[in-house]
Residue frames as qw, qx, qy, qz and C-alpha x, y, z in Angstrom:
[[0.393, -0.281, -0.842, 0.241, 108.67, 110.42, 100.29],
 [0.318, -0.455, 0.041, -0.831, 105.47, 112.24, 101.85],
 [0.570, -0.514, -0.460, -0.445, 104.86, 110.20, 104.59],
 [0.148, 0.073, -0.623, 0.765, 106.19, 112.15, 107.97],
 [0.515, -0.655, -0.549, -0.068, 104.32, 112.16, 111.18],
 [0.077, 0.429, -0.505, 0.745, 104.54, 114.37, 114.19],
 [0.343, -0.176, -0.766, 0.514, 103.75, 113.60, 117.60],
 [0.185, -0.476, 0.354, -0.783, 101.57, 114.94, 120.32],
 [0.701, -0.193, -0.686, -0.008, 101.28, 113.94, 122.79],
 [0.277, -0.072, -0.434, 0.854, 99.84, 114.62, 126.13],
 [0.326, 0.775, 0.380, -0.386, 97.56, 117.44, 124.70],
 [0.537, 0.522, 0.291, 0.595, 97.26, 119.07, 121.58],
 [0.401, -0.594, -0.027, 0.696, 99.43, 121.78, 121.22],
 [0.532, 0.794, 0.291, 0.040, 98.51, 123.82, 118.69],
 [0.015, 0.901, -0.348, -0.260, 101.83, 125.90, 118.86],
 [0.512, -0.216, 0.792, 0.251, 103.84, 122.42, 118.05],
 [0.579, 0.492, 0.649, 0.022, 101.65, 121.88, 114.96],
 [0.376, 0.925, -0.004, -0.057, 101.86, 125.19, 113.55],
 [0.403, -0.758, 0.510, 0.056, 105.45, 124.59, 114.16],
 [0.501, -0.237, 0.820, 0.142, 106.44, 121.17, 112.98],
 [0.634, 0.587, 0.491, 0.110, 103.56, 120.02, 110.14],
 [0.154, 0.246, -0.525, -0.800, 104.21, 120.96, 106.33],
 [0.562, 0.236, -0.032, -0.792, 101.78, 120.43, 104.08],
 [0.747, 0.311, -0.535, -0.242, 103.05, 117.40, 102.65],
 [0.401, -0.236, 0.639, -0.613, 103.12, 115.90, 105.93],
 [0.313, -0.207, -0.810, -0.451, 101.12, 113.02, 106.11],
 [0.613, -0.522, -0.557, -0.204, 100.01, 113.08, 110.00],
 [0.094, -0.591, 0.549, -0.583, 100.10, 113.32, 113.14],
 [0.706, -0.138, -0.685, -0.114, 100.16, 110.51, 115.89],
 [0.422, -0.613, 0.146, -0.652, 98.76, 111.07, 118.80],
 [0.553, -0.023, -0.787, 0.273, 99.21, 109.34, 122.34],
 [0.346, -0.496, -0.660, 0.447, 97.87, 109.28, 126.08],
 [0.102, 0.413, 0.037, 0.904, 96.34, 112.89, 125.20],
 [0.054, 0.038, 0.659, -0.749, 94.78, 114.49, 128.81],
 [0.227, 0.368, 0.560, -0.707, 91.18, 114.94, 127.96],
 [0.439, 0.677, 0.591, 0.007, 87.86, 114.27, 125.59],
 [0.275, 0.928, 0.166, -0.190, 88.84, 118.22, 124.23],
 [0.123, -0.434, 0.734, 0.508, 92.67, 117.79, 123.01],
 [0.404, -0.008, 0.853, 0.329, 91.30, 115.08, 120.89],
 [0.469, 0.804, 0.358, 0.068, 88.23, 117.02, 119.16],
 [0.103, 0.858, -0.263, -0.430, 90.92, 120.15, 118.66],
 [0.070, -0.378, 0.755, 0.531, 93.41, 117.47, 116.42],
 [0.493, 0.345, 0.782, 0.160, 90.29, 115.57, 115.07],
 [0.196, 0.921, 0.169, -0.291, 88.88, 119.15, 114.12],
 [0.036, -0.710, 0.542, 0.448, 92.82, 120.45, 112.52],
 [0.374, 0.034, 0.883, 0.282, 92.92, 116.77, 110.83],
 [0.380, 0.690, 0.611, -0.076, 89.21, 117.37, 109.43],
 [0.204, 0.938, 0.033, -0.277, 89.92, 121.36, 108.61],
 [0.060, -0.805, 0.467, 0.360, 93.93, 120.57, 107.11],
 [0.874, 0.339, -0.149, -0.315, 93.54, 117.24, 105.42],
 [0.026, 0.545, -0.819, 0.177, 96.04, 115.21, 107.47],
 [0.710, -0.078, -0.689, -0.125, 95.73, 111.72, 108.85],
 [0.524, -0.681, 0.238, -0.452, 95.68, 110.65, 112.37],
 [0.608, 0.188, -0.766, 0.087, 97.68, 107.78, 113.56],
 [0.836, -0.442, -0.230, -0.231, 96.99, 106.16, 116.94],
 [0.307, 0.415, -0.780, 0.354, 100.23, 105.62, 119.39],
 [0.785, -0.344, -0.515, 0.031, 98.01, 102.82, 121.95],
 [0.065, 0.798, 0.599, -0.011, 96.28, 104.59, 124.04],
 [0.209, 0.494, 0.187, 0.823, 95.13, 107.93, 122.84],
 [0.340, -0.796, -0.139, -0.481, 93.41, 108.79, 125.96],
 [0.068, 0.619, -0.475, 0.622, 95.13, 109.40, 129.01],
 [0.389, -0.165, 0.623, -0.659, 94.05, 106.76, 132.63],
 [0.769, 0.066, 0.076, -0.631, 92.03, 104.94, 131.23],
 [0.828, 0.283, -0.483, -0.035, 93.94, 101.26, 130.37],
 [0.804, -0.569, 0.172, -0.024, 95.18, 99.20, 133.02],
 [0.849, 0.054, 0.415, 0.322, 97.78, 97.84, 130.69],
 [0.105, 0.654, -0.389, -0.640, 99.97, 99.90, 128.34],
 [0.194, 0.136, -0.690, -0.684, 99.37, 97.90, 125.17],
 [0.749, 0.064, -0.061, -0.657, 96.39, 96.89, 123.89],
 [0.824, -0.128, 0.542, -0.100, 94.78, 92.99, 124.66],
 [0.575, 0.277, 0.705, 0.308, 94.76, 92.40, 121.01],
 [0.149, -0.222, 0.509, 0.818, 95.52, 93.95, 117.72],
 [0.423, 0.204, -0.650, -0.597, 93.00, 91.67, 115.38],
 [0.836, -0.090, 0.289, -0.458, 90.91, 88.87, 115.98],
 [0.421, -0.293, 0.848, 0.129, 92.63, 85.23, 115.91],
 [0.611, 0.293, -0.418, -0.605, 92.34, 84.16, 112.40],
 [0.810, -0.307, 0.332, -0.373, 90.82, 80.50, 112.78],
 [0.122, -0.516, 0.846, 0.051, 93.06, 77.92, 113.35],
 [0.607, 0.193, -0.701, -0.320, 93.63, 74.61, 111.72]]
């Protein structure tokens, strides 16, 4: 089974990463991270280490009135 995630959350922490990920790792899932530059440093480690990214709703920090999101999917039409 290769498909662990770590966390970060907050900001990216590059010491946690070097720390926690293996190779066979699938990802990492990020959450309420503080600012526009955590998220290029894990889009940049994703891009340069061939990992995935997962989403934990919301990935940026302040910015959602609402902790979850309005809607998932558009409403598939009804009968």
């Amino acid at each position: 089974m290769k498909r662990f995630m770590i966390g970060q959350f907050g900001s990216y922490n590059e010491e946690k990463q070097m720390r926690d990920f293996r190779s066979d790792f699938f990802g990492v899932e990020a959450c309420l991270l503080e600012d526009d530059f955590d998220i290029e440093m894990l889009i940049n480690k994703a891009e340069h280490d061939n990992f995935k990214i997962g989403i934990h709703f919301p990935l940026k920090a302040g910015g959602w009135r609402f902790k979850d999101p309005q809607f998932l999917s558009k409403d598939q039409k009804r009968k």
